[in-house]
C-alpha positions in Angstrom: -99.9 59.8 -41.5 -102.4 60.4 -44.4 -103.1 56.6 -44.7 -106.8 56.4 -43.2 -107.6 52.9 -42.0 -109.6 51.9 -38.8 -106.3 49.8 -37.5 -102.7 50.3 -37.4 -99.8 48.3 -36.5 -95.9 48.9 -36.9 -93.5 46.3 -37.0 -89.7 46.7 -35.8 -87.0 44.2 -35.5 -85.3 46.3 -33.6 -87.3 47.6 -30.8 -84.5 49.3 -28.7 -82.4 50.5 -31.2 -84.6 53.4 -32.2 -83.8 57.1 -30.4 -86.9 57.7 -28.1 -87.5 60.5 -30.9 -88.0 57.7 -33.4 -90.2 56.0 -30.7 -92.8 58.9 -30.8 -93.3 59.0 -34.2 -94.4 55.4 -34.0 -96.4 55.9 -31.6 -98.1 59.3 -33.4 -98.6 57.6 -35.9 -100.1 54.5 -34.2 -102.2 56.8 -31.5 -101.9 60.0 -33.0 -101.2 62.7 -29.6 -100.7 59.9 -27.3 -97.5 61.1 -26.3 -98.3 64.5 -26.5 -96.3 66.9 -29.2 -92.6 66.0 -30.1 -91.5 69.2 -28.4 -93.2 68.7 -25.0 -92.1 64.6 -25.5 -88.9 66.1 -26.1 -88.6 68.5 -23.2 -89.8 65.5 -20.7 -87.9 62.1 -21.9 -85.2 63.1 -23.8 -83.6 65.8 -22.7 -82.5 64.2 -19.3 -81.9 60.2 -18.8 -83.4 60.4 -15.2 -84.8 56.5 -14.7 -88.0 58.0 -13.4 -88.8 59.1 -16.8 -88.0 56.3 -18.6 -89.7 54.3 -16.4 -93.4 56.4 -16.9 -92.8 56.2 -20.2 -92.3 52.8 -20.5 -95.9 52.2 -18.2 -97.4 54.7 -21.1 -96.4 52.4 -24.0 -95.7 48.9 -22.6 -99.6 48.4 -23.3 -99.3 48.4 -26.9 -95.9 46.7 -27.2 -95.9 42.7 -28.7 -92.4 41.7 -28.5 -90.7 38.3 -28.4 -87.5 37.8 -26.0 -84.6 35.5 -26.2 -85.5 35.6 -22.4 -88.8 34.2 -22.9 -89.1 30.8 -21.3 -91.0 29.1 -24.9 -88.0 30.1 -26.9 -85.4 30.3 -24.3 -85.8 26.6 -23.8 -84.7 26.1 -27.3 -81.6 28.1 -26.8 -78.1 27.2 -25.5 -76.5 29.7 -23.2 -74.7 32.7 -23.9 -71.3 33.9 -22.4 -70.1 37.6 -22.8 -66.5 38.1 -22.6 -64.3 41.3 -23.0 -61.1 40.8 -23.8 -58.7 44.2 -22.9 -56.1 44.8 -25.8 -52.9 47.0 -24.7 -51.8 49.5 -27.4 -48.3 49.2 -29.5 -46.4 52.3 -29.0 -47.0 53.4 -32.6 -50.9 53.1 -31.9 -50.1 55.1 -28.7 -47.8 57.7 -30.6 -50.7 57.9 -33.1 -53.8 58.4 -30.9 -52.1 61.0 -29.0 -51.9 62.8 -32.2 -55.2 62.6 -33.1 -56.3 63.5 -29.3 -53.8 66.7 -29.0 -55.4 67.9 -32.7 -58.4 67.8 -31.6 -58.3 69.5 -28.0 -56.4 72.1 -29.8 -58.9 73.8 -32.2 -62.5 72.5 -30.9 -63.0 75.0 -28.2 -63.1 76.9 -31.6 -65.9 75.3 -33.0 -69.7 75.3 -32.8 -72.5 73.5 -34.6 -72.1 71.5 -37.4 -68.3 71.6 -37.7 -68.2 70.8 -33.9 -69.9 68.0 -34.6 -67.6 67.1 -37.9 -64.0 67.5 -35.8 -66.3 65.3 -32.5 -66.8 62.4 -34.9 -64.2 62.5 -37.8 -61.2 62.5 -34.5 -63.7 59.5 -32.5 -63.2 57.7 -36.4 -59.4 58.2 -36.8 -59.2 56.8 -32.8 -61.2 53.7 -33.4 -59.3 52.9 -36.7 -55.9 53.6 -34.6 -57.3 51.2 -31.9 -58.2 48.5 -34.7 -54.7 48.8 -36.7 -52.5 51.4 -37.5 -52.6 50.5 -41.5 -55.9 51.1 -41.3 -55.6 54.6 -40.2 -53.1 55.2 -42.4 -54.6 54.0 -45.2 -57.4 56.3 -44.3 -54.9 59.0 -44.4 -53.1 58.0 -47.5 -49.9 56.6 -45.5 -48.1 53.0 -45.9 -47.6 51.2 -42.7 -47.1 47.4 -44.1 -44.8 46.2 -41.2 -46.6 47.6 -37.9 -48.0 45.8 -35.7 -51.6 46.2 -33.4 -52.2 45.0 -29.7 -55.7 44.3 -30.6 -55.1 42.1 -33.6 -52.2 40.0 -31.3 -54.7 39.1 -28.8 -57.7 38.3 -31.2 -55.2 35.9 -32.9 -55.2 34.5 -29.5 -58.7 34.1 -29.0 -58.7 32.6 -32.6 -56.0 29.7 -32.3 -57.9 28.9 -28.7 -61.0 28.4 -31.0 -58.9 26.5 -33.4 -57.5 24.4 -31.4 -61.1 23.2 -30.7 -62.0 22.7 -34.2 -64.7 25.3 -33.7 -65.9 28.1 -36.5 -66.1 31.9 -35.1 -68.1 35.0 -36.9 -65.5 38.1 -36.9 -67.4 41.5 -37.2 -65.7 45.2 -38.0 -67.2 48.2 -38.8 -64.9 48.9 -41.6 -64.6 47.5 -44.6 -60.9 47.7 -45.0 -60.3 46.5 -41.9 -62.2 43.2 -42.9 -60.1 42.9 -45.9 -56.9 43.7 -43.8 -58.5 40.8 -41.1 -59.3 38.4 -44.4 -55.2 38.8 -45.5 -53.8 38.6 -41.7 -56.4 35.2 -41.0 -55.4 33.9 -44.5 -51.7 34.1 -43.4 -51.3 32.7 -40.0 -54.3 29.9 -40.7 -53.3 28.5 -44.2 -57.1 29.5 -45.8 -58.5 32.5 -46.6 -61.8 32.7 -44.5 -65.4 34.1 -46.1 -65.6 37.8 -46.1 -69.2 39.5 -46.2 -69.6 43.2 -46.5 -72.2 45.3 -48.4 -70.8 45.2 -51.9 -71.5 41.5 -51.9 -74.6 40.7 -54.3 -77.7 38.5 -52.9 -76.3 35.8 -55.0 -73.2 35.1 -53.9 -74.0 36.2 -50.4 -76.5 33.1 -50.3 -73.5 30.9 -51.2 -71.2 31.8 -48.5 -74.1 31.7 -46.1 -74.6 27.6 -47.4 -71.4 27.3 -47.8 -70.2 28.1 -44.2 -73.4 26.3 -42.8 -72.4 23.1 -44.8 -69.0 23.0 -43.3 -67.3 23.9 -46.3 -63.7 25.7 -45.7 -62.2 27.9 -43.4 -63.9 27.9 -40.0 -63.5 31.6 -40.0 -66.5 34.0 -41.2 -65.4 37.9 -41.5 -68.8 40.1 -42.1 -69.0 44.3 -41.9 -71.5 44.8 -39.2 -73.9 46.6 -41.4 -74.2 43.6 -44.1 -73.8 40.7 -41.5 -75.7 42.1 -39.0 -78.9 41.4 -39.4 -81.1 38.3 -41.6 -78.2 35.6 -40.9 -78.5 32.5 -40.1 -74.7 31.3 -39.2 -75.3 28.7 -36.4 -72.2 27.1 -37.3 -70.3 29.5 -35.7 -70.6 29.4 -31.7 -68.2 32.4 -31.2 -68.5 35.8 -32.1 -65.7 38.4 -31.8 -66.7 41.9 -32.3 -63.3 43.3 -33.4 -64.4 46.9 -33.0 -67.4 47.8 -31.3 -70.5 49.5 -32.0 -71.4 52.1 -29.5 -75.5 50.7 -29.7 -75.4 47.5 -27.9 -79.0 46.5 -29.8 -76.6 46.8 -33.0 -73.9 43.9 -31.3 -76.6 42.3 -30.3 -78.0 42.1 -33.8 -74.8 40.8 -35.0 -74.1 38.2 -32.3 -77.4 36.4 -32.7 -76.4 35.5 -36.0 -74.8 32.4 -34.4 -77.3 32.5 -31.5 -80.6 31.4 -32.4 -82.8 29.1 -32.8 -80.8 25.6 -34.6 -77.4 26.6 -32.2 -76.8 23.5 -30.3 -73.4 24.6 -28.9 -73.1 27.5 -25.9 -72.3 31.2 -27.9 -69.2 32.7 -26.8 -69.3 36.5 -27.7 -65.8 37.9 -27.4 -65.5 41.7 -27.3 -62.1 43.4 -27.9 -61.8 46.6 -26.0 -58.3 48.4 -26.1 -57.0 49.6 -22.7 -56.8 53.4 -21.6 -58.4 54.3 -24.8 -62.0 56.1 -25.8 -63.0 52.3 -26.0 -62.2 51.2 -22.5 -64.8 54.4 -21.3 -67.7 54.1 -23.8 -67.6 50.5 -22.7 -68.1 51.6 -19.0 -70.9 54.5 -19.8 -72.7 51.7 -22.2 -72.8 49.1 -19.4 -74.1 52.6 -17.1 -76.8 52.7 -19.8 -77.9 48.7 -19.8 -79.2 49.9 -16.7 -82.6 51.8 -18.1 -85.9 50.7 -18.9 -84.5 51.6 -22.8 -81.7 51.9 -24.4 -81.3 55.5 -25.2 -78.3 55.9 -27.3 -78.6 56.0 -30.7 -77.4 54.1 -34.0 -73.8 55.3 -34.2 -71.6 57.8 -32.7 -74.2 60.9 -32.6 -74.9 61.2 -29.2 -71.0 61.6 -28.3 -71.0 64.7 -30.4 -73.1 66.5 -27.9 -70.6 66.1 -25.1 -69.1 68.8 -23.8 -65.5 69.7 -24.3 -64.3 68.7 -20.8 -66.1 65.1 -20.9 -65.0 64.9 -24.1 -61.7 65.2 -23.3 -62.1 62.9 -20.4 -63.5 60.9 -23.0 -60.4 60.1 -25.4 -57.0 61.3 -23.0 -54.5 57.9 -23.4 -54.6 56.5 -19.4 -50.8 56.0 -18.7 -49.9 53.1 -19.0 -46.6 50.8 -20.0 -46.4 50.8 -24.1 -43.4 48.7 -24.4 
């Protein structure tokens, strides 16, 4: 804000990612007062998510926006098409055992809570249910346990996605949030497919990076690319790949997004199929539905992350993460 100049610009890559807060500081620093002060912006489009809202506000800033869509028809003529598909993962009874733990912990202490350690217990017991979702080693491991021999209902059906893709002789980018869980993926892919497949995360350095980005663009090894979301997510070019499976998912769809065009951009030739795993009856099956609730406005309004859950109330939380009945066996 001190910078004097006659003109000012900001640049984004990610336009609907950023919390509407986020979008007023751009803009006060762009127009300074154009959108009024960050309290009364606050009080009129953020506290409520009524569509008329979003929709004058979008009229206010639509006149300074540039942006380039994959929808636009000069580059969409150079793209293939793009197929979404959710696959719907049933739970093993020792992921079902486990996320009811976690669930009954939680309902039991946070009507006790307020603030910031509200907001710790929301988010450290959403983190334990996605890991129990993805595997239960994972969890464990998180809390210190050995569970070598289980077993996960997401992983089984991913592997069935996979040898479909195989069977093809097609290549497939695999994101996770976690880290561990990649390395878990890298050891389970390594076993059932013979190689051990590229894994990308953010300890990786530039160098070597770059070589797994040629080498997987060349053609060279395993047709399977595992990449953390936050270090293969953006800056990518992996048209080799024309399927994407988002192993766990990302409550931001802008962040998915981010990943998935990785294989779908400019130089793909083939059609992109983006495969999302959701586990059935869980926290994931709901977010899923309120996030496809949310495509619905002018702007995405959720945040990067988890954050917003956190200011659920106890009652929607619980509504929220409660296991739907359903046949474990």
């Amino acid at each position: 804000m001190k910078l004097s100049a006659p003109y000012r610009i900001a640049m984004t890559g990610t336009p609907v990612e950023n919390r509407l807060g986020e979008l007023w500081s751009i803009f006060h620093f762009l127009n300074p007062g154009y959108l009024g002060s960050y309290h009364s912006f606050r009080q009129r489009y953020v506290s409520g998510e009524g569509g008329e809202r979003l929709q004058e506000l979008h009229r206010l800033v639509s006149p300074f926006l540039l942006r380039r869509l994959k929808s636009d028809p000069d580059i969409s003529k150079d793209l293939p098409e793009k197929l979404e598909l959710k696959s719907y993962c049933p739970l093993t009874e020792t992921q079902a055992v486990l996320y009811q733990g976690v669930v009954d912990e939680m309902l039991g202490v946070i009507g006790e809570r307020s603030g910031m350690a509200r907001r710790g217990l929301v988010l450290s017991s959403l983190t334990k249910l996605k890991q129990i979702c993805d595997h239960p080693q994972l969890f464990r491991k998180e809390e210190g346990r050995s569970g070598r021999s289980e077993q996960s209902g997401k992983m089984e059906v991913m592997f069935e996605v996979l040898d479909s893709i195989a069977e093809l002789g097609e290549s497939a980018l695999i994101f996770t949030q976690y880290v561990s869980m990649g390395e878990l993926l890298v050891s389970r892919l390594a076993k059932r497919y013979g190689q051990t497949p590229l894994f990308l995360h953010g300890g990786i350095p530039k160098r070597e990076r770059d070589e797994m980005v040629h080498a997987f663009q060349e053609g060279e090894g395993p047709a399977f690319f595992v990449l953390s979301l936050k270090a293969g997510g953006v800056g990518l070019n992996l048209t080799r790949a024309n399927h994407v499976v988002h192993y766990d998912r990302w409550w931001n769809p802008a962040v998915e997004n981010q990943a998935t065009d990785r294989a779908f951009r400019i130089g793909q030739h083939k059609n992109v199929q983006v495969h999302k795993l959701i586990c059935q009856g869980t926290l994931e099956e709901r977010i899923d539905e309120l996030i496809e609730r949310k495509k619905n406005l002018s702007e995405q309004v959720v945040g990067s992350g988890e954050n917003w859950l956190t200011e659920m109330s106890n009652h929607e939380l619980q509504e929220l993460i409660e296991l739907q009945d359903q046949d474990w066996m």
